[in-house]
N, C-alpha and C positions, 0 to 999 in steps of 0.2 A: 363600731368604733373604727373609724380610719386614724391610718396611720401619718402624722406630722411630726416633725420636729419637736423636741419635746426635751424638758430637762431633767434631773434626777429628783425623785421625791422620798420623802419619807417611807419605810415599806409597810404595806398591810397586811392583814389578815391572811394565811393561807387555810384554804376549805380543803384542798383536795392531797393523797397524799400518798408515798410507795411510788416515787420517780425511776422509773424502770431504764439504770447504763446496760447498752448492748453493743455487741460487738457483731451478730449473727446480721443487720441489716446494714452496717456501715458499711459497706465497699460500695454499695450500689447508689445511697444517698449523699455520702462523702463525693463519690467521684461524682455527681451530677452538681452539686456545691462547687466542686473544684472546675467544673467543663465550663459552669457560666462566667468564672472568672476571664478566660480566654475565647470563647466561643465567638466573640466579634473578630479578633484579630484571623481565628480560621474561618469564618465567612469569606473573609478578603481575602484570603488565599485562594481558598476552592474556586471565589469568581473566579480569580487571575488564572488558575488552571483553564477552567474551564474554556473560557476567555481564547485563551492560545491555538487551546486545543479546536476551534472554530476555525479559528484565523487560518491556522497551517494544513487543514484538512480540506479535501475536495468535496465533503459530502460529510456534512456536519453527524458524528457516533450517537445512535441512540444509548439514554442512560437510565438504567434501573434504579432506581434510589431506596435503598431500602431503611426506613428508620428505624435505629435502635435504641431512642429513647423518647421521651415526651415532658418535656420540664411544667410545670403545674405554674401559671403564670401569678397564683393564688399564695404560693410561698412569701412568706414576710418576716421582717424584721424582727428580731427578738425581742433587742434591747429597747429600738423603741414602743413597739407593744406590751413589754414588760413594764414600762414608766408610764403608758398610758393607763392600765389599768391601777398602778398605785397611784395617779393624780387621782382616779376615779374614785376610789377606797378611801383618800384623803378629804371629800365630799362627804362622807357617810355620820352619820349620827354616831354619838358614844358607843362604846359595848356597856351594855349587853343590846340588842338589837337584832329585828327578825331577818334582814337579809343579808347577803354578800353577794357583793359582784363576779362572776366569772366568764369565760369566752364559750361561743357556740360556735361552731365552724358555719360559716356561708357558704353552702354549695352553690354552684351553680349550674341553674335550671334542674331542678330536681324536685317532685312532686314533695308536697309537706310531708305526707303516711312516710316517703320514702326518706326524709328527714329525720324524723322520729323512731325510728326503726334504725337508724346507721350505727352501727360498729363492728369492725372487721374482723376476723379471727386473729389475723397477722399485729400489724402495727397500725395505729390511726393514726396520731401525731408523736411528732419529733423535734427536739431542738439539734440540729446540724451547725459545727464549722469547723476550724480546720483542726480544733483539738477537742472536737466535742462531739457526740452522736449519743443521745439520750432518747428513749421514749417516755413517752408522757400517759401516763394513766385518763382515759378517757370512759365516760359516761353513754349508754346508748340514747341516741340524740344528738353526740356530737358535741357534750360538756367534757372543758378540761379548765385546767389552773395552768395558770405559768409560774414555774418556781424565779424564785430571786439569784443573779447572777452568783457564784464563787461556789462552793464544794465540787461537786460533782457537774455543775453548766457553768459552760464559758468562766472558767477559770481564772481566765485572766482579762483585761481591759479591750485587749486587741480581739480578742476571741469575742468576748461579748459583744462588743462593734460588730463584728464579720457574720456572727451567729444567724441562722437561719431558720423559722418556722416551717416544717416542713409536712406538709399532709399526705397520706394516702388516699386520696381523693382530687377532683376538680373543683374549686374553691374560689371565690370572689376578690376579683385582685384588692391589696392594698385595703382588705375590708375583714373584719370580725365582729359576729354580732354578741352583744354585752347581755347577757341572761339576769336574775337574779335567784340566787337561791333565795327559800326561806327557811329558816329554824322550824323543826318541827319539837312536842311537846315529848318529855320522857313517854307516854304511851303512843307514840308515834302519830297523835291527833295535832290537826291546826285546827285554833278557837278563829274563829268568828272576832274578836279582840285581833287577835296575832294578824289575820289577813287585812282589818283596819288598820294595824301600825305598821304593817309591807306598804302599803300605798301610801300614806303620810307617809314614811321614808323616802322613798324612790322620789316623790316628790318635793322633798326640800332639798334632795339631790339635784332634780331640776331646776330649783330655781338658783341654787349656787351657781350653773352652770351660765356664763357669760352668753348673748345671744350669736356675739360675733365668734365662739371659739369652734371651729371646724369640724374639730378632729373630733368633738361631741356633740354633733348635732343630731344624730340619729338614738342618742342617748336623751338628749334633752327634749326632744319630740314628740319621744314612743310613748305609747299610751297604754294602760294594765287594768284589766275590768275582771280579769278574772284568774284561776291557780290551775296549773299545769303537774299533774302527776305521772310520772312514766315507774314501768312497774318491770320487773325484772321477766314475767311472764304474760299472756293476753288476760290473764284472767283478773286485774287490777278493779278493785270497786272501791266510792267514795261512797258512805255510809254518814245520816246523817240520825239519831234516835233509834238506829238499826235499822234504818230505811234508805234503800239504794239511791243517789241523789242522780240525778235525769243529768248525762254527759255528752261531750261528744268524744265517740273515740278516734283517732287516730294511732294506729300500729299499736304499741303494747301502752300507747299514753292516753290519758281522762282529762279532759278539760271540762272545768268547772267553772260557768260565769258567775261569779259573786252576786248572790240575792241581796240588795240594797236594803230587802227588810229585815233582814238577819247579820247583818253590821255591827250594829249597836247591841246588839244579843250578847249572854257569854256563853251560849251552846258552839260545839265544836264537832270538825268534821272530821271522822277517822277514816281510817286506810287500810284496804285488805287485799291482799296482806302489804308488808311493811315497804314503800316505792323507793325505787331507787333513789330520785330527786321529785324534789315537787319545786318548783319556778313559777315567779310573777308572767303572767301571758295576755297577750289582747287576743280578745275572743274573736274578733272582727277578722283574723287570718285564716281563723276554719270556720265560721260563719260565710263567705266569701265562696269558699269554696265546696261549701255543703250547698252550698244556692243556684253554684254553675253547674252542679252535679257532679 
């Protein structure tokens, strides 16, 4: 989902939940918040230092530069990625309904295993501005929700506006990729049924979706053949009559490409033990790369 211009909509469903305010990482994220505000105007100073310091000198001073920060060019917008994911939730079929949409962080350049495998001891993501420094509950993989402006994030109008997505990581500018959960069964099984009504979903999503509108074109394109389970340990298996169903694994995730002949079926495929998330996936990402070795 790239970030555009965008108006306010109706709000959706939230999946994810236990929004963590902190105070123990706010000096370091705030004051990198508050640096980029100014950080043009001290550029043009340091030239002009510098600059002089040339002019008036016989023998131009060697300088050490030592950097003591590194801004993540990856940080984004709150408020309008908060309103692109409720346009996007506003696309969705009635509840009750097998999926929900939420963010995956875009790394950039970083092996897939090393994708699925991501979450840090410390903090992953953050909502930052000038009266706000929230952590945000994330998923190993790199799943999180964005809560809805007022209690506890960006407070007030102004704040919302200024608000900043903030990652502990390297992350793709002005980019979030759109995941889908799916509903799993009180026995923590997905039927065969349930994974046909994820793809009919996702896809009257697409066609809602306009061909010229930008800001979802990578939503409206993507393509899901198959279901993605990540499991809290390596030892995750999908089970289908008590028989281990043939996957591929990456890091503590199973990916399952949907058997076309088992669709129309109403056998169901369970989980052992119980995954943290299981997400709509195109097989075609790790296929790709089982192939190049």
């Amino acid at each position: 989902m790239q970030d555009l211009p965008v108006a306010d909509a109706v709000d959706g469903a939230t999946v994810f939940a236990g929004y963590i305010p902190t105070s123990q990482s706010k000096l370091g994220r705030t004051r990198n918040f508050m640096i980029r505000k100014c950080i043009a105007g001290s550029l043009l100073s340091a030239c002009a230092i510098l600059c002089s310091a040339q002019d008036n000198a016989a023998r131009p001073p060697e300088y050490n530069i030592l950097v003591t920060s590194k801004i993540n060019k990856g940080d984004l917008p709150y408020r309008s990625f908060y309103n692109l994911l409720v346009r996007l939730r506003a696309l969705l079929p009635p509840a009750p309904r097998i999926i929900e949409p939420v963010y995956q962080m875009s790394f950039s350049h970083v092996p897939i295993e090393e994708e699925d495998n991501f979450l840090k001891p410390s903090w992953n993501v953050a909502i930052v501005g000038t009266d706000t420094d929230i952590e945000l509950p994330m998923i190993r993989g790199g799943y999180f929700d964005l809560p809805e402006p007022g209690d506890k994030v960006a407070k007030d109008a102004k704040d919302a506006k200024d608000a900043s997505i903030m990652f502990n990581s390297q992350t793709q500018k002005n980019f979030l990729r759109v995941a889908y959960t799916t509903r799993l069964r009180p026995n923590h099984a997905l039927g065969f049924t349930d994974m046909k009504r994820a793809l009919f979903e996702v896809s009257e999503v697409q066609k809602k979706i306009p061909w010229y509108t930008l800001g979802f074109r990578a939503e409206k394109y993507a393509k899901f053949d198959a279901i993605k389970a990540c499991f809290a340990a390596d030892d995750g298996e999908l089970r289908l009559d008590g028989e281990v169903l043939d996957t591929i694994h990456s890091a503590r995730c199973r990916i399952y490409k949907i058997d076309p002949q088992l669709i129309d079926t109403n056998r169901e495929v369970n989980f052992s033990p119980a995954p943290e998330i299981v997400v709509l996936e195109d097989s075609a990402r790790y296929l790709r790369k089982h192939a190049s070795g």
